[in-house]
C-alpha positions in Angstrom: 10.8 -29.5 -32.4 10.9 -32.9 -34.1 13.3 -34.9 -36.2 14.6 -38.3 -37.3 17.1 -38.4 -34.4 14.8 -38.1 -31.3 16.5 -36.4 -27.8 16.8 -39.3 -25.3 17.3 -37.1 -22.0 15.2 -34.3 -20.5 18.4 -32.1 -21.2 18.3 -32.8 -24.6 14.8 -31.9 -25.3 15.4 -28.4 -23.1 18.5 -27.3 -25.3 16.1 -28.2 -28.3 13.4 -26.5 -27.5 16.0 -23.3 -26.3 16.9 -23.7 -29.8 13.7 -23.6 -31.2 12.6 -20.4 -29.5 15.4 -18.8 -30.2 15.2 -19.6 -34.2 12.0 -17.9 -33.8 13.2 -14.8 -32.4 11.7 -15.3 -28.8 13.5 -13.8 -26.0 14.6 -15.2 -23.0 14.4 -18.6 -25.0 16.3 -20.8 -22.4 14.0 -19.4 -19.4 11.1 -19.8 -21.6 11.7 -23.2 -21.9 12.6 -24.2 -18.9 9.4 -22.6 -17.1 7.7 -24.6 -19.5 9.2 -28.3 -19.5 9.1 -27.1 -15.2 5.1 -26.9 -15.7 4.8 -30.1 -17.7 6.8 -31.7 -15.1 4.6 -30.2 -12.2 7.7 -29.5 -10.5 10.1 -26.4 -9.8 12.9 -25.0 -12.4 15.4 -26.5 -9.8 13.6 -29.9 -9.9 14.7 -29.8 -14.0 17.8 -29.3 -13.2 18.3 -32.5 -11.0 16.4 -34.6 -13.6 18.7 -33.4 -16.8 20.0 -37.0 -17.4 16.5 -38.7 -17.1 14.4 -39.6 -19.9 10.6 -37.7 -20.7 7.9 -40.1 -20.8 6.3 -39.7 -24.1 3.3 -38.1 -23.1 5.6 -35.0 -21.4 7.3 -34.6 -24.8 4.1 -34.2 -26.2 2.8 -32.1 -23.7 5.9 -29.8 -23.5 6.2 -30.0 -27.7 2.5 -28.6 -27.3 3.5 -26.1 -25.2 6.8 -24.6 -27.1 4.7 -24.7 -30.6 2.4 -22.4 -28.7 5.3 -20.3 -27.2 6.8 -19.6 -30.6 3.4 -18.6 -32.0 3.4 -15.7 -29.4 1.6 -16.9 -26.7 2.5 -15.5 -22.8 5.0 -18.2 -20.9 2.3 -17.2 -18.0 -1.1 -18.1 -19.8 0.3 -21.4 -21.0 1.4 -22.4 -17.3 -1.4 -20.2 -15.8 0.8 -19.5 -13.4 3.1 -16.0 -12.5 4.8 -14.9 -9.5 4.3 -11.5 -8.1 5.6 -10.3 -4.7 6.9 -14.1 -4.0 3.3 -15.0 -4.5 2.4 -17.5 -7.2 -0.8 -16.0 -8.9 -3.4 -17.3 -11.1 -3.3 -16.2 -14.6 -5.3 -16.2 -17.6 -6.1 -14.4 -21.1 -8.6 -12.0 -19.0 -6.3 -10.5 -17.3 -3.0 -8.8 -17.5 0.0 -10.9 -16.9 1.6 -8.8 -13.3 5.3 -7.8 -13.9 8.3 -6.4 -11.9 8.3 -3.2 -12.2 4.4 -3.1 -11.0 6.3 -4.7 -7.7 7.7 -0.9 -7.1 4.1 0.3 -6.1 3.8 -2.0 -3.6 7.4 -1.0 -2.1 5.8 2.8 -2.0 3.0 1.8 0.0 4.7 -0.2 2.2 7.4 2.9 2.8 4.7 5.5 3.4 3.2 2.9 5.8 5.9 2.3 7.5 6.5 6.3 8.2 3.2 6.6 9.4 4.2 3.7 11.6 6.8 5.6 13.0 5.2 9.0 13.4 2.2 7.5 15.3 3.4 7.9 18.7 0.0 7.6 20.8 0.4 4.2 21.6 -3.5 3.3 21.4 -5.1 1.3 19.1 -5.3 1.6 15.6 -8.3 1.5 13.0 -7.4 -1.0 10.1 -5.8 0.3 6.9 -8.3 0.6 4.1 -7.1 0.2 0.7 -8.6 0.4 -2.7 -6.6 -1.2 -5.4 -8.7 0.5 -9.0 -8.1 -1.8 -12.6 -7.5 -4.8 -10.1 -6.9 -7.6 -13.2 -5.4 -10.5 -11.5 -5.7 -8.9 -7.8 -1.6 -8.9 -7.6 -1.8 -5.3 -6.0 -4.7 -6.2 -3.8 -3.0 -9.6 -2.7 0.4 -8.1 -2.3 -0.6 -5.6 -0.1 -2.8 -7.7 2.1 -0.3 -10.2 2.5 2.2 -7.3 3.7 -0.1 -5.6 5.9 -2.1 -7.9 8.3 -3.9 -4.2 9.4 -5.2 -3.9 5.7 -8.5 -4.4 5.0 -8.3 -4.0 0.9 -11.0 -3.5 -1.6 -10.3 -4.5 -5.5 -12.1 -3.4 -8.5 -12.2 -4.2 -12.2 -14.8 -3.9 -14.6 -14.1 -7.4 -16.3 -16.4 -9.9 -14.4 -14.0 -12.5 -15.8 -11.2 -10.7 -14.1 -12.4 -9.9 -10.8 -13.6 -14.1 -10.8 -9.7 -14.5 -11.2 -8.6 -12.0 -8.6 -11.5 -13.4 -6.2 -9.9 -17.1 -6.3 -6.4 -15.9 -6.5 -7.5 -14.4 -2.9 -8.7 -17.3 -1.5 -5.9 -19.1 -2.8 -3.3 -17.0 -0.9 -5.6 -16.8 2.4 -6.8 -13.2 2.3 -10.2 -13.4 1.0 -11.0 -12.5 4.5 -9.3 -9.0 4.0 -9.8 -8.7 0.0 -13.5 -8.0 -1.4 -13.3 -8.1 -4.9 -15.7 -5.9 -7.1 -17.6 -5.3 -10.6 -17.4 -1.8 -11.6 -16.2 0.7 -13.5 -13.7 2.2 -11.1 -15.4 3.8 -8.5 -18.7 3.5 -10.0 -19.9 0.8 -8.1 -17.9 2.1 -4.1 -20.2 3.6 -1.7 -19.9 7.4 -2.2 -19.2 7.5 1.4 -16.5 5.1 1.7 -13.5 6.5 2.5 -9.5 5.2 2.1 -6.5 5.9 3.2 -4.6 4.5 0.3 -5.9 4.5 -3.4 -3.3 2.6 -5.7 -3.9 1.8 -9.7 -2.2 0.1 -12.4 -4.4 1.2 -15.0 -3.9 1.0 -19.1 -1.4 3.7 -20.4 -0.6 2.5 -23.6 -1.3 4.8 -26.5 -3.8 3.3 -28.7 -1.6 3.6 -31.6 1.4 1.9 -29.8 -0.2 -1.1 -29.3 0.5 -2.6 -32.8 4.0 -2.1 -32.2 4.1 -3.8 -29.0 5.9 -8.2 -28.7 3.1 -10.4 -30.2 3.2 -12.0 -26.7 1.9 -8.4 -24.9 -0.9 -8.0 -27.5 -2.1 -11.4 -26.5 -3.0 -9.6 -22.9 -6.7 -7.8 -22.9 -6.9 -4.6 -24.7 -8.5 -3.5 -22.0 -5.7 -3.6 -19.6 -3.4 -2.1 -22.3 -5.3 1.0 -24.4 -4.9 4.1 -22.8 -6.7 6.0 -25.4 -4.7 8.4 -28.1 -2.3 9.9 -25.5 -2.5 7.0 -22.8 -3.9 9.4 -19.8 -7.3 8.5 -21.2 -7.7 6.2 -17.8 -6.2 8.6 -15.2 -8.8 11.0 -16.5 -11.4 8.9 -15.9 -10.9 7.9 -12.4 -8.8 10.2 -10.5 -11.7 12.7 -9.7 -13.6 9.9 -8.0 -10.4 8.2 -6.2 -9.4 12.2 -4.8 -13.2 12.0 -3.6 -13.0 8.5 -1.4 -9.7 9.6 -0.1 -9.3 10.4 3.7 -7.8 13.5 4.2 -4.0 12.9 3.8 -4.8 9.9 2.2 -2.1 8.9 -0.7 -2.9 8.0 -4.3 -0.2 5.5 -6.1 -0.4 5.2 -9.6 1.9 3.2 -12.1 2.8 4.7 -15.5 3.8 4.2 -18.6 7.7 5.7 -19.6 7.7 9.3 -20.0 4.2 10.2 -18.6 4.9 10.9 -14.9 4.6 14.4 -15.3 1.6 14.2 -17.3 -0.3 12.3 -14.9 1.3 14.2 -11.8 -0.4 17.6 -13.7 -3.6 15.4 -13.5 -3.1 14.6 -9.8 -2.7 18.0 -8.8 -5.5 19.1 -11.5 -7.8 17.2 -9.0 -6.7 18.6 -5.8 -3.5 16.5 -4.8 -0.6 17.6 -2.6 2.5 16.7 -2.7 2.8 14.8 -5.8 6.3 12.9 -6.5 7.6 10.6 -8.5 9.5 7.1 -8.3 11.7 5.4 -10.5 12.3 1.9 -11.7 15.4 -0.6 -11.5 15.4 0.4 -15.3 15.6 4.0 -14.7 11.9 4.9 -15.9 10.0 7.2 -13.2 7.7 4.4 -12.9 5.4 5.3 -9.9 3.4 9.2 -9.1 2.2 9.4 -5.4 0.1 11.9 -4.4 -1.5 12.5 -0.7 -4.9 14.4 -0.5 -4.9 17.9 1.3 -6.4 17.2 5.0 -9.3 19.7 5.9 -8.1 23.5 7.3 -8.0 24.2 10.7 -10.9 25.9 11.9 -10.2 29.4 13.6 -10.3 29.9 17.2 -12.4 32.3 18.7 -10.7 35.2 21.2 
């Protein structure tokens, strides 16, 4: 991003860099490089914009050179600005966890829905026991933090069995004002709960990737954990693993929420009704993809009365 004729505004060293990351086959190259020169300027894309006709002082071009070398090489816009925004709130992000997208957005709209029915239906008019949520495969805490932020009732527990993860989630909670309401755990799914804790709302984003898929994904997704991507050969290994243990700290009508991967919703609906789920259904994506499989767990028979 260098030559004998130097740029002289901050415009000029954007449409350079656009240029630059397009030559290298990066997509979204004028985004990418905005959100970056933004970062080096500590300021918002916006704020670039007003600045166009200004000069970069020379230890910005270095900085944001830096920063577009590393950006063509394959490295996430997020983890060189450490930053991404999910659910309007700007997260912490680094190489130990996976970088929270859109479409992972949609499972928080789903709770919030089925929240808001049960809202509607609860007509007694007394007082009602907080919301308990577990968010399984927490990474960054996005889920966690969403949902806490939406729901002032929620009292939300997060798991991932990456200590370096859950430190991330854990400050990314504080950072947003609901580490009051968000305990973040080590474990191994729901290893490490109480066997006796119960919640009304189980949701997961776990890896669903098949193993042998992963070589084919952007050089920029493979730079995110393997363990947030490998779903084993068929990319169900994860549902297998936990959905027996999430069915079991459900509360009766409780709702699981997963996230999968494109083409798999019926596959992991079979598994949620394998483990005793009612109602299973399925939600789609702004692209289209059924992206989202809800589940509710079957409340306890009535018992019969006596004549």
């Amino acid at each position: 991003m260098s030559s004998a004729t130097e740029p002289r505004t901050t415009l000029a060293y954007l449409q350079r860099a656009a240029d630059f990351l397009a030559a290298r086959g990066v997509a979204n190259a004028r985004l990418d490089a905005e959100v970056l020169l933004a970062s080096v300027l500590a300021i918002d894309r916006v704020g670039v914009y007003l600045r166009f006709d200004q000069p970069l002082a020379p230890r910005e071009i270095d900085a944001y050179r830096e920063l577009v070398r590393r950006r063509a090489g394959g490295e996430p816009v997020a983890y060189l600005t450490g930053r991404r925004e999910f659910w309007s709130i700007a997260l912490a992000v680094t190489p130990d966890v996976l970088i929270p997208r859109p479409e992972t957005e949609l499972l928080v709209e789903r709770v919030l829905a089925l929240v808001a029915v049960a809202d509607v239906s609860d007509a007694d008019g007394g007082a009602r026991p907080p919301l308990r949520i577990l968010d399984l495969g927490t990474g960054s805490g996005a889920l966690a933090i969403a949902l806490a932020r939406a729901l002032p009732q929620a009292i939300v527990t997060a798991v991932d069995v990456s200590p370096a993860a859950v430190t991330v989630a854990a400050a990314n909670a504080r950072e947003a004002g609901v580490a009051d309401r968000v305990t973040v755990v080590v474990g191994s799914w729901t290893s490490a709960l109480d066997p006796a804790a119960r919640f009304d709302v189980i949701v997961s984003n776990p890896p669903y990737v098949p193993t042998a898929e992963l070589a084919t994904l952007a050089a920029e997704v493979r730079a995110e954990p393997a363990l947030a991507l490998d779903g084993g050969a068929d990319g169900l290994v994860a549902y297998r693993a936990f959905v027996p243990g999430a069915v079991a700290q459900l509360t009766p009508g409780g709702r699981l929420l997963v996230e999968v991967g494109a083409g798999q919703a019926e596959a992991v609906a079979a598994i949620l009704v394998a483990a005793g789920l009612e109602n299973v259904a399925w939600h789609a994506d702004l692209a289209g993809v059924a992206r989202v499989v809800v589940a509710t767990a079957a409340a306890p028979a009535l018992a019969e009365v006596a004549v």
